[in-house]
N, C-alpha and C positions, 0 to 999 in steps of 0.2 A: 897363580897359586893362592888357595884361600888361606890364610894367616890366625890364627887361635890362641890367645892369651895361654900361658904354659902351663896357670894353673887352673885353667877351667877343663881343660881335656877335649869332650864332645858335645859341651855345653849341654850339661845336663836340665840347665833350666830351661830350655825353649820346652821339653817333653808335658811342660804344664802349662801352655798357653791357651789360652782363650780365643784371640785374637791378634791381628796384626796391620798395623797401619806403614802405608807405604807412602814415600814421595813419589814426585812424578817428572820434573824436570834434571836430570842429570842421571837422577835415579833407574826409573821404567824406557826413557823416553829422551834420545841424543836431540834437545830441541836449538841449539846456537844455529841452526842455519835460517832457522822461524825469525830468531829475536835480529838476525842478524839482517833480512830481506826487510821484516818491518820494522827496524828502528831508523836503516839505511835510507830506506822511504821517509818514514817520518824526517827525520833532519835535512831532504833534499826538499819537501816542505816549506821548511822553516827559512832552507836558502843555506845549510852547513854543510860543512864536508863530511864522510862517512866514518865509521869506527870500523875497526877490526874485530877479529873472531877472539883474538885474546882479551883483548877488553873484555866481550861480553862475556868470556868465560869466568874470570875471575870478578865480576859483578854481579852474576845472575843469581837468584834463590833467596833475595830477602825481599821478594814482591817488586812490583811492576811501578811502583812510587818512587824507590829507592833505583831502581834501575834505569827510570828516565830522567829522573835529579841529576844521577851519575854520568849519564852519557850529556847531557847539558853543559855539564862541568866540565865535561873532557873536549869538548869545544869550543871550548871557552865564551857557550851561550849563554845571557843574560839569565838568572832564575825565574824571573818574571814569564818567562815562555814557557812554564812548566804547564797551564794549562790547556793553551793550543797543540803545546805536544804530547799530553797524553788523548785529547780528541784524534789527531792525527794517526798515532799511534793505534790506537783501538779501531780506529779505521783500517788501516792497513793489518794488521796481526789478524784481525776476524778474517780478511780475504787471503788470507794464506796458511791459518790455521793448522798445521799437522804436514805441509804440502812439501816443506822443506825438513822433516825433520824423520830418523828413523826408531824403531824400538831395537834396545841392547839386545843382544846375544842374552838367552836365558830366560828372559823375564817371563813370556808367557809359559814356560814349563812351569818356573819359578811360580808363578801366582798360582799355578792348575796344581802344582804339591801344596801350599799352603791352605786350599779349599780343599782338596782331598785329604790333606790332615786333617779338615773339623773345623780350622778357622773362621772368624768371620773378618771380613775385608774391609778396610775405607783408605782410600787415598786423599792424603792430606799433604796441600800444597800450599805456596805463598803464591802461585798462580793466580789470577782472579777466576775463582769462578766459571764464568760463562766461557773461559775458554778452556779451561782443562776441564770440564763436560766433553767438549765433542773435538777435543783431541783424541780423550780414553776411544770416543767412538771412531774417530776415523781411525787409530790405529789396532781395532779389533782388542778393546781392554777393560771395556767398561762393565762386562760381560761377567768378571770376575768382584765386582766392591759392592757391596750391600749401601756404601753412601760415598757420597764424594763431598769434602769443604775444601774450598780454596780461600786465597789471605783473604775474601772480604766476607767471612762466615762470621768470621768473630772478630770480638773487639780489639786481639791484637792476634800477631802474626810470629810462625816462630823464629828465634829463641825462645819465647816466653813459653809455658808451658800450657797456657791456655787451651788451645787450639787442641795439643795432645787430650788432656784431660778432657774437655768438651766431647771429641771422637770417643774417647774411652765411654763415656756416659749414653752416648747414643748406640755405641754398638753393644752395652749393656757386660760391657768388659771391666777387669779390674786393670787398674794400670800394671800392677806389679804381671801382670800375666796378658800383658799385648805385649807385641812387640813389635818395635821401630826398627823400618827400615829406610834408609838414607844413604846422601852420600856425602855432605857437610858437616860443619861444625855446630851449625846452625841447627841441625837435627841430632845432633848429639846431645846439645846443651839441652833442648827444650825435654830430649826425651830423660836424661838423668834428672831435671828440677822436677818433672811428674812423677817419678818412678816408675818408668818402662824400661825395659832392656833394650838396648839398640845393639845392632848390627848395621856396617856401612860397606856400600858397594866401593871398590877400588879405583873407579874408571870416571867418579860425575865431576861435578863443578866448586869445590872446594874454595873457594874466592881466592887462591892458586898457591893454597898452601898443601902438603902432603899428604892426605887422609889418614893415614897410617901415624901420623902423629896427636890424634883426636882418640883418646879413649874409649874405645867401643868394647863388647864381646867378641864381635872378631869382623877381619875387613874379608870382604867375598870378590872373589872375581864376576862372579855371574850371581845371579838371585836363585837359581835352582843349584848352587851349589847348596843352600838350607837343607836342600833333602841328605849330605851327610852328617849333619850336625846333631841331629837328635830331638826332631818334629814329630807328632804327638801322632798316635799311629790312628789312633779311632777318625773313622770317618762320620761327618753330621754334614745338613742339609744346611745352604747358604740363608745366613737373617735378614731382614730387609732392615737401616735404621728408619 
Protein backbone atom coordinates (compact mmCIF):
# COMPACT_ATOMS: atom_id res chain seq x y z
CA UNK A 1 0.00 0.00 0.00
CA UNK A 2 1.38 3.41 -1.12
CA UNK A 3 1.20 5.73 2.06
CA UNK A 4 0.56 9.78 1.54
CA UNK A 5 1.13 12.47 4.11
CA UNK A 6 -2.66 13.57 4.99
CA UNK A 7 -2.11 16.75 4.18
CA UNK A 8 -0.76 16.63 0.89
CA UNK A 9 -3.49 14.64 -0.80
CA UNK A 10 -2.15 13.67 -4.52
CA UNK A 11 0.83 15.49 -4.20
CA UNK A 12 0.17 18.26 -6.05
CA UNK A 13 3.64 19.32 -6.38
CA UNK A 14 5.23 16.39 -8.55
CA UNK A 15 2.65 18.07 -11.47
CA UNK A 16 5.50 20.80 -11.74
CA UNK A 17 8.57 18.78 -12.07
CA UNK A 18 11.28 19.04 -14.43
CA UNK A 19 13.19 16.18 -13.59
CA UNK A 20 13.90 13.31 -11.39
CA UNK A 21 16.84 11.55 -9.86
CA UNK A 22 16.64 8.06 -8.83
CA UNK A 23 18.92 5.71 -6.73
CA UNK A 24 19.90 2.50 -7.81
CA UNK A 25 20.93 -0.07 -5.05
CA UNK A 26 17.94 -0.93 -2.92
CA UNK A 27 15.97 1.37 -4.84
CA UNK A 28 15.72 0.15 -8.98
CA UNK A 29 17.88 -2.66 -8.37
CA UNK A 30 17.49 -5.98 -5.25
CA UNK A 31 21.64 -5.98 -5.31
CA UNK A 32 22.68 -7.91 -1.58
CA UNK A 33 23.22 -11.15 -3.32
CA UNK A 34 26.19 -9.08 -5.69
CA UNK A 35 27.63 -7.43 -2.45
CA UNK A 36 27.11 -10.49 -0.78
CA UNK A 37 29.13 -13.20 -3.56
CA UNK A 38 31.81 -10.45 -3.80
CA UNK A 39 32.50 -9.34 -0.41
CA UNK A 40 32.15 -13.25 0.59
CA UNK A 41 35.06 -13.70 -1.96
CA UNK A 42 36.95 -10.86 -0.89
CA UNK A 43 37.24 -11.96 2.90
CA UNK A 44 37.94 -15.63 1.81
CA UNK A 45 41.08 -13.72 0.35
CA UNK A 46 42.11 -12.19 3.16
CA UNK A 47 41.77 -15.72 5.01
CA UNK A 48 38.19 -14.49 7.05
CA UNK A 49 34.95 -15.87 7.67
CA UNK A 50 31.91 -14.63 5.67
CA UNK A 51 29.10 -12.18 6.65
CA UNK A 52 25.56 -12.54 6.17
CA UNK A 53 22.84 -10.99 4.15
CA UNK A 54 21.66 -8.95 7.07
CA UNK A 55 24.67 -7.37 7.70
CA UNK A 56 25.02 -6.21 4.21
CA UNK A 57 21.62 -5.09 4.32
CA UNK A 58 21.79 -2.73 7.00
CA UNK A 59 25.23 -1.38 5.84
CA UNK A 60 24.91 -0.97 2.24
CA UNK A 61 24.17 2.74 0.57
CA UNK A 62 26.90 4.93 1.97
CA UNK A 63 29.57 3.82 -0.76
CA UNK A 64 31.68 0.91 -1.12
CA UNK A 65 34.45 2.72 1.48
CA UNK A 66 32.32 2.69 4.27
CA UNK A 67 31.08 -0.86 3.39
CA UNK A 68 34.44 -2.64 3.31
CA UNK A 69 35.59 -0.51 6.59
CA UNK A 70 32.47 -2.10 7.96
CA UNK A 71 32.65 -5.68 6.98
CA UNK A 72 36.54 -5.48 8.22
CA UNK A 73 35.13 -4.42 11.43
CA UNK A 74 32.70 -7.19 11.63
CA UNK A 75 35.41 -9.57 11.56
CA UNK A 76 37.24 -8.41 13.55
CA UNK A 77 40.04 -7.75 10.68
CA UNK A 78 42.84 -5.38 11.27
CA UNK A 79 42.00 -1.86 9.45
CA UNK A 80 45.23 -1.96 7.94
CA UNK A 81 43.82 -4.50 5.21
CA UNK A 82 41.53 -1.96 4.04
CA UNK A 83 43.48 -1.60 0.98
CA UNK A 84 44.15 -5.16 -0.26
CA UNK A 85 40.42 -5.48 0.44
CA UNK A 86 38.99 -2.97 -1.72
CA UNK A 87 41.55 -4.46 -4.71
CA UNK A 88 40.15 -7.83 -3.94
CA UNK A 89 36.89 -6.61 -3.71
CA UNK A 90 36.77 -4.70 -7.12
CA UNK A 91 38.13 -7.80 -8.49
CA UNK A 92 35.54 -9.96 -7.74
CA UNK A 93 32.27 -7.49 -7.79
CA UNK A 94 33.49 -6.43 -11.61
CA UNK A 95 33.17 -10.56 -12.24
CA UNK A 96 29.84 -10.73 -11.00
CA UNK A 97 28.52 -7.49 -11.72
CA UNK A 98 24.45 -7.66 -11.96
CA UNK A 99 24.79 -11.60 -12.09
CA UNK A 100 23.25 -12.11 -8.60
CA UNK A 101 21.11 -9.38 -8.23
CA UNK A 102 17.38 -8.63 -9.63
CA UNK A 103 15.29 -5.43 -10.63
CA UNK A 104 12.09 -4.58 -8.23
CA UNK A 105 8.68 -5.23 -9.33
CA UNK A 106 7.71 -1.68 -11.11
CA UNK A 107 10.63 -0.02 -11.69
CA UNK A 108 10.90 -0.27 -15.38
CA UNK A 109 7.12 0.82 -15.92
CA UNK A 110 8.13 3.21 -13.22
CA UNK A 111 11.05 5.04 -15.07
CA UNK A 112 8.93 4.55 -18.74
CA UNK A 113 5.87 6.94 -16.79
CA UNK A 114 8.42 9.35 -15.62
CA UNK A 115 9.99 9.81 -19.38
CA UNK A 116 6.61 9.79 -20.76
CA UNK A 117 5.83 12.50 -18.35
CA UNK A 118 8.49 14.84 -19.81
CA UNK A 119 11.09 14.15 -17.28
CA UNK A 120 14.49 14.00 -17.59
CA UNK A 121 16.49 11.08 -15.86
CA UNK A 122 19.89 10.62 -13.76
CA UNK A 123 20.61 8.02 -11.45
CA UNK A 124 22.47 8.96 -8.60
CA UNK A 125 24.37 6.43 -6.51
CA UNK A 126 26.91 6.07 -3.69
CA UNK A 127 27.78 3.10 -6.04
CA UNK A 128 31.24 3.73 -7.65
CA UNK A 129 30.81 4.41 -10.92
CA UNK A 130 32.12 1.97 -13.25
CA UNK A 131 29.92 -0.49 -11.70
CA UNK A 132 26.49 0.92 -11.58
CA UNK A 133 27.24 1.95 -15.47
CA UNK A 134 26.86 -1.62 -16.54
CA UNK A 135 24.67 -2.83 -13.91
CA UNK A 136 21.92 -0.11 -15.41
CA UNK A 137 23.12 -2.11 -18.62
CA UNK A 138 22.87 -5.59 -17.86
CA UNK A 139 19.75 -5.08 -16.19
CA UNK A 140 18.10 -3.40 -19.38
CA UNK A 141 17.89 0.32 -17.42
CA UNK A 142 20.37 2.59 -18.66
CA UNK A 143 18.06 3.08 -21.53
CA UNK A 144 15.97 5.34 -19.54
CA UNK A 145 18.82 8.27 -17.58
CA UNK A 146 20.19 11.06 -19.61
CA UNK A 147 23.49 10.74 -17.03
CA UNK A 148 24.46 8.49 -14.52
CA UNK A 149 27.04 9.75 -11.17
CA UNK A 150 28.12 7.31 -8.77
CA UNK A 151 29.95 8.14 -5.05
CA UNK A 152 33.14 8.77 -6.94
CA UNK A 153 31.64 11.78 -9.28
CA UNK A 154 32.01 14.11 -6.67
CA UNK A 155 33.81 15.35 -3.97
CA UNK A 156 31.34 14.00 -1.49
CA UNK A 157 28.75 11.41 -1.36
CA UNK A 158 25.19 11.39 -0.11
CA UNK A 159 23.93 12.67 2.74
CA UNK A 160 25.57 15.68 1.77
CA UNK A 161 23.53 17.44 -0.70
CA UNK A 162 26.20 17.88 -3.19
CA UNK A 163 25.96 15.13 -5.47
CA UNK A 164 21.83 16.05 -5.56
CA UNK A 165 22.69 19.64 -6.45
CA UNK A 166 25.60 18.75 -8.97
CA UNK A 167 22.74 16.22 -10.84
CA UNK A 168 20.24 19.10 -10.59
CA UNK A 169 22.87 21.44 -12.63
CA UNK A 170 23.78 18.87 -15.20
CA UNK A 171 20.31 17.96 -16.04
CA UNK A 172 19.62 21.77 -16.22
CA UNK A 173 16.84 21.23 -13.53
CA UNK A 174 15.87 23.30 -10.52
CA UNK A 175 16.09 21.41 -7.36
CA UNK A 176 12.76 22.61 -5.99
CA UNK A 177 11.33 20.83 -9.14
CA UNK A 178 13.47 17.36 -9.43
CA UNK A 179 12.49 14.92 -7.58
CA UNK A 180 14.24 12.19 -5.45
CA UNK A 181 13.57 9.07 -5.45
CA UNK A 182 15.21 6.61 -2.80
CA UNK A 183 14.98 4.24 -0.38
CA UNK A 184 17.05 5.68 2.76
CA UNK A 185 17.60 8.11 5.09
CA UNK A 186 20.50 8.88 3.35
CA UNK A 187 18.55 9.98 0.44
CA UNK A 188 16.20 11.78 2.26
CA UNK A 189 18.53 13.91 4.08
CA UNK A 190 20.70 14.85 1.05
CA UNK A 191 17.50 15.52 -0.83
CA UNK A 192 15.63 17.91 1.94
CA UNK A 193 19.43 19.94 2.43
CA UNK A 194 19.10 20.58 -1.58
CA UNK A 195 15.68 21.31 -1.74
CA UNK A 196 14.19 18.49 -3.77
CA UNK A 197 11.19 16.59 -2.86
CA UNK A 198 11.71 13.10 -2.18
CA UNK A 199 9.62 10.23 -2.41
CA UNK A 200 10.89 6.68 -0.87
CA UNK A 201 10.33 3.20 -2.05
CA UNK A 202 9.21 0.86 0.92
CA UNK A 203 10.99 -2.25 0.28
CA UNK A 204 15.24 -0.98 -0.03
CA UNK A 205 18.16 -0.85 2.41
CA UNK A 206 17.46 1.57 5.16
CA UNK A 207 20.60 0.53 7.37
CA UNK A 208 17.67 -1.40 9.10
CA UNK A 209 15.69 1.15 10.37
CA UNK A 210 11.86 1.59 9.07
CA UNK A 211 11.48 3.89 6.10
CA UNK A 212 8.39 4.95 6.92
CA UNK A 213 9.82 6.75 9.91
CA UNK A 214 12.11 9.11 7.36
CA UNK A 215 10.00 12.03 6.34
CA UNK A 216 9.35 11.89 2.76
CA UNK A 217 6.20 13.10 0.45
CA UNK A 218 5.13 9.71 0.50
CA UNK A 219 6.58 5.89 0.79
CA UNK A 220 5.70 3.81 -2.52
CA UNK A 221 5.33 0.27 -2.81
CA UNK A 222 6.51 0.07 -6.34
CA UNK A 223 8.08 3.17 -8.52
CA UNK A 224 5.27 3.06 -11.05
CA UNK A 225 2.95 3.64 -8.35
CA UNK A 226 4.16 7.63 -9.18
CA UNK A 227 1.84 7.47 -12.02
CA UNK A 228 -1.23 8.02 -9.31
CA UNK A 229 0.28 10.69 -7.54
CA UNK A 230 0.02 13.54 -9.91
CA UNK A 231 2.97 13.42 -12.76
CA UNK A 232 3.15 16.03 -15.19
CA UNK A 233 0.99 15.01 -18.13
CA UNK A 234 2.96 16.69 -21.10
CA UNK A 235 5.11 14.57 -22.94
CA UNK A 236 8.96 15.94 -24.12
CA UNK A 237 12.02 14.13 -25.75
CA UNK A 238 14.84 12.58 -23.30
CA UNK A 239 18.15 15.39 -22.49
CA UNK A 240 21.34 14.10 -22.68
CA UNK A 241 23.65 15.71 -19.58
Amino acid sequence: MTDILPNLGPLPALAGLQAAIVDLDGTMVDTVGDFEVALNAMLADLGRPPIGRDFIERTVGKGSEHLIRSTLAQVDADASLYEPAWLRYQFHYQAINGRYSTVFPGVPEGLQALVAAGLKLACLTNKPTAFARPLLVAKGLDRYFACVFGGDAFERKKPDPLPLLRTCEALGSLPARTLMIGDSRNDAQAAHAAGCPVVLVSYGYNHGEPVREVPALAWIDRIDDLRGLGLPAAAAGKARC
